[in-house]
C-alpha positions in Angstrom: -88.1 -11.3 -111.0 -86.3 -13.6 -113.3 -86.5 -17.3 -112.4 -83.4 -18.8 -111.0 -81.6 -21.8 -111.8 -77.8 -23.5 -110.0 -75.9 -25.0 -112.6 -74.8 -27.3 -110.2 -74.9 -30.8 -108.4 -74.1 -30.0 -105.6 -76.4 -30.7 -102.2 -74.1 -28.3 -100.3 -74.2 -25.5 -102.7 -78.0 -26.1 -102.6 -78.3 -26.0 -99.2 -76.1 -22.8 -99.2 -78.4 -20.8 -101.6 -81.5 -21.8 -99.8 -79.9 -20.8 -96.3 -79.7 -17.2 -98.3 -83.7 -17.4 -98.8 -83.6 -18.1 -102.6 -86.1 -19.9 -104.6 -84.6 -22.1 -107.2 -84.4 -24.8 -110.0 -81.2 -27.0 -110.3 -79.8 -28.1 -113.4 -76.3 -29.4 -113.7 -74.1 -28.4 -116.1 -72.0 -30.9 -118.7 -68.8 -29.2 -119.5 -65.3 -30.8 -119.5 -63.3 -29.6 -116.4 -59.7 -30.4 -117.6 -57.2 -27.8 -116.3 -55.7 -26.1 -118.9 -51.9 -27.3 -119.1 -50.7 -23.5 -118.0 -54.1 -22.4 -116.4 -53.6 -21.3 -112.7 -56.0 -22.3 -110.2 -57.4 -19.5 -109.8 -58.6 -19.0 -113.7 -59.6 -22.4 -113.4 -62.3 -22.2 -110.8 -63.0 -19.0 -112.6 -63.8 -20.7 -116.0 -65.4 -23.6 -115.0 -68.1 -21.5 -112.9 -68.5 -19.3 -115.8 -68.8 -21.9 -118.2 -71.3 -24.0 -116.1 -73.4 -20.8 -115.9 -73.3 -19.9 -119.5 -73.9 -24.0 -120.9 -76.8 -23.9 -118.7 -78.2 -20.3 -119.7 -78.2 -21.3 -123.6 -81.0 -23.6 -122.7 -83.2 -21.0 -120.2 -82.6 -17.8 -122.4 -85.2 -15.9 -120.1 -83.5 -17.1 -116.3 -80.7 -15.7 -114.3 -78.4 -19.0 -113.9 -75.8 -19.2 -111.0 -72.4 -21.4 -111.4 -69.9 -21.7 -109.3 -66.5 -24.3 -108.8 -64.6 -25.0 -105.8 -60.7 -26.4 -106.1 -58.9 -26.7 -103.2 -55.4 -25.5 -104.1 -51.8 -26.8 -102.0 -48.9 -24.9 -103.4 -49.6 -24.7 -107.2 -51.2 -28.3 -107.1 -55.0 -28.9 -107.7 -56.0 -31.3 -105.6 -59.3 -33.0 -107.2 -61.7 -35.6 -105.9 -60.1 -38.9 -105.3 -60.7 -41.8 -107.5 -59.3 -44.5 -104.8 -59.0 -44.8 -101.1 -55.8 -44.8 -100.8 -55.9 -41.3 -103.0 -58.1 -39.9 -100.7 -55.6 -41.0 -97.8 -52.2 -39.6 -99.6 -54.1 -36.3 -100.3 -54.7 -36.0 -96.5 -51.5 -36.9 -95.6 -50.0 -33.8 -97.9 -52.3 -31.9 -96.3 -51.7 -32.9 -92.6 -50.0 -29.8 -90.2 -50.1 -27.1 -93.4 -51.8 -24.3 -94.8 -53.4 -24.5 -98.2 -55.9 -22.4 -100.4 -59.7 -23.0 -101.2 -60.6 -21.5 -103.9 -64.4 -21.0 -104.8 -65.4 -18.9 -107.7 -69.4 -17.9 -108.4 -70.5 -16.6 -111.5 -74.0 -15.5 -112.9 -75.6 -14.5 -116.2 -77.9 -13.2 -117.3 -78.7 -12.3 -120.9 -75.7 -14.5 -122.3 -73.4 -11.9 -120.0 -71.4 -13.5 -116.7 -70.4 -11.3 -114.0 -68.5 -13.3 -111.6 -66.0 -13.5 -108.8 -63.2 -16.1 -107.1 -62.7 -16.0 -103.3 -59.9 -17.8 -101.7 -59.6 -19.2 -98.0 -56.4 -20.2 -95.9 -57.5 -23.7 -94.2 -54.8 -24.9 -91.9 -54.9 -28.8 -90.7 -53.6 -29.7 -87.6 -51.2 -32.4 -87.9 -53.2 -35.9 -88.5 -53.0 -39.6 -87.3 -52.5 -42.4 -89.8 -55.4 -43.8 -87.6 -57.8 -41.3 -87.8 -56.6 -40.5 -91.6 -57.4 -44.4 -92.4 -60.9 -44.2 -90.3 -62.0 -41.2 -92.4 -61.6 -42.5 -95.5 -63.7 -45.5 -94.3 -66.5 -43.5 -94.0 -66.1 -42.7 -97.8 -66.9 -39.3 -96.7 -64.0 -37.8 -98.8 -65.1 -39.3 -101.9 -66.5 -36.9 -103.5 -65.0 -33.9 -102.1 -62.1 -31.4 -103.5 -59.5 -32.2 -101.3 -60.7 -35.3 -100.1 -62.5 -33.5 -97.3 -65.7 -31.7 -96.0 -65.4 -29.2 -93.6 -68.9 -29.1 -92.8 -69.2 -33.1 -91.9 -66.6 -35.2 -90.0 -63.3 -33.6 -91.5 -64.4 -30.6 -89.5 -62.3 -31.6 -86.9 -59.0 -31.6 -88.8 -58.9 -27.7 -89.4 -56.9 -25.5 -87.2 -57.8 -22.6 -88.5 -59.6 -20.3 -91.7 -59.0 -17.4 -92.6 -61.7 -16.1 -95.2 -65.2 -17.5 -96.1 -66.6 -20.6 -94.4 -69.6 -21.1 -96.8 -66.7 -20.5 -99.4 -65.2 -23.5 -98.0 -68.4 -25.0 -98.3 -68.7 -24.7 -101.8 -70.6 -20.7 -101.6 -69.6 -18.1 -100.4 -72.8 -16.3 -99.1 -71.6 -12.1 -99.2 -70.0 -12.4 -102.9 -73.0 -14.6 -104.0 -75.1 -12.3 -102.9 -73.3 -9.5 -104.1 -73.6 -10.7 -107.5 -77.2 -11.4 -107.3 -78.2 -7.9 -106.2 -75.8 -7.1 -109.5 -78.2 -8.8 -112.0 -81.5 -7.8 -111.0 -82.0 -10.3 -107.6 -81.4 -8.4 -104.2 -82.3 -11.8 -102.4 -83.6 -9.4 -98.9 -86.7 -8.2 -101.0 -87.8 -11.6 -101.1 -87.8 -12.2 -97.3 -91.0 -12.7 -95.5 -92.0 -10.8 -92.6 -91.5 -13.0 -89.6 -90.5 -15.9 -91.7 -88.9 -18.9 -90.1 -85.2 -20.4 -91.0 -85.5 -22.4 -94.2 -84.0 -25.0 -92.3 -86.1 -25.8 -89.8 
């Protein structure tokens, strides 16, 4: 099988891929990731995995390279990583007692061709205290974080409810990635070991 490599930065799209029993190199890709003035989030996530996948691929001709991007999407707003505190706070606030959209698109190629996919998650907040709002952002947890939150660390406790994909939420979804795996050569299952342990432990 083809070697594979995540164009990506991300610890919890690392751990996510591992967790799915995959052996991998990471390289991060360098593109720009300005919205397009008219793009909708949903062609955004879509390009920016895409392009992370191909930018990397150029330079490892003979591997199968994964990218994916994950905006977290409030009406027709993307709401980015925060550059300040108090960002981070008024982003939460928005967010407090209403439903918005994750989006999380994957893409691989192989060969200089990307097959790829978006999935998008309903995450409803309960309603949040300025208190606890101010005391998360102290932790500086949602400082790098679409959203200005993890839902796998200590925002956890803000969501009422998903609908969708939790490892989408996460940053990758596990069915679609490995989906799309399977579709370029890479059914991850025939790389399972008998009796093997969790890859976490």
């Amino acid at each position: 099988m083809r070697s594979i490599i995540l164009a990506s930065a991300s610890p919890r799209r690392a751990e996510l891929l591992r967790q799915m029993g995959v052996s991998f190199d990471t390289r991060p890709a360098d593109i720009d990731e300005t919205p397009g003035p008219v793009e909708r989030p949903s062609d955004y996530v879509l390009r920016l995995a895409q392009e992370k996948a191909l930018a990397v691929g150029r330079g490892a001709p003979d591997a199968l390279v994964l990218g994916s991007d994950t905006s977290v999407v409030l009406g027709d707003r993307i709401l980015g990583k925060p550059a300040t505190g108090e960002e981070a706070a008024e982003t939460l606030r928005s967010l407090s007692g209403r439903t918005h959209q994750v989006m999380t698109a994957v893409a691989v190629v192989v060969d200089g061709y990307a097959q790829s996919c978006v999935v998008t998650t309903d995450v409803t907040f309960r309603a949040l205290r300025p208190d606890e709002i101010s005391a998360y952002v102290r932790t500086g947890e949602p400082m790098d974080k679409a959203g200005s939150y993890g839902i796998q660390g200590l925002g956890g406790i803000f969501v009422e409810s998903l609908q969708g994909s939790y490892s989408a939420v996460v940053g990758l979804p596990l069915r679609e990635t490995a989906d799309l795996l399977a579709q370029a050569g890479y059914p991850v299952w025939t790389t399972w070991q008998s009796g093997q342990e969790s890859l976490n432990e």
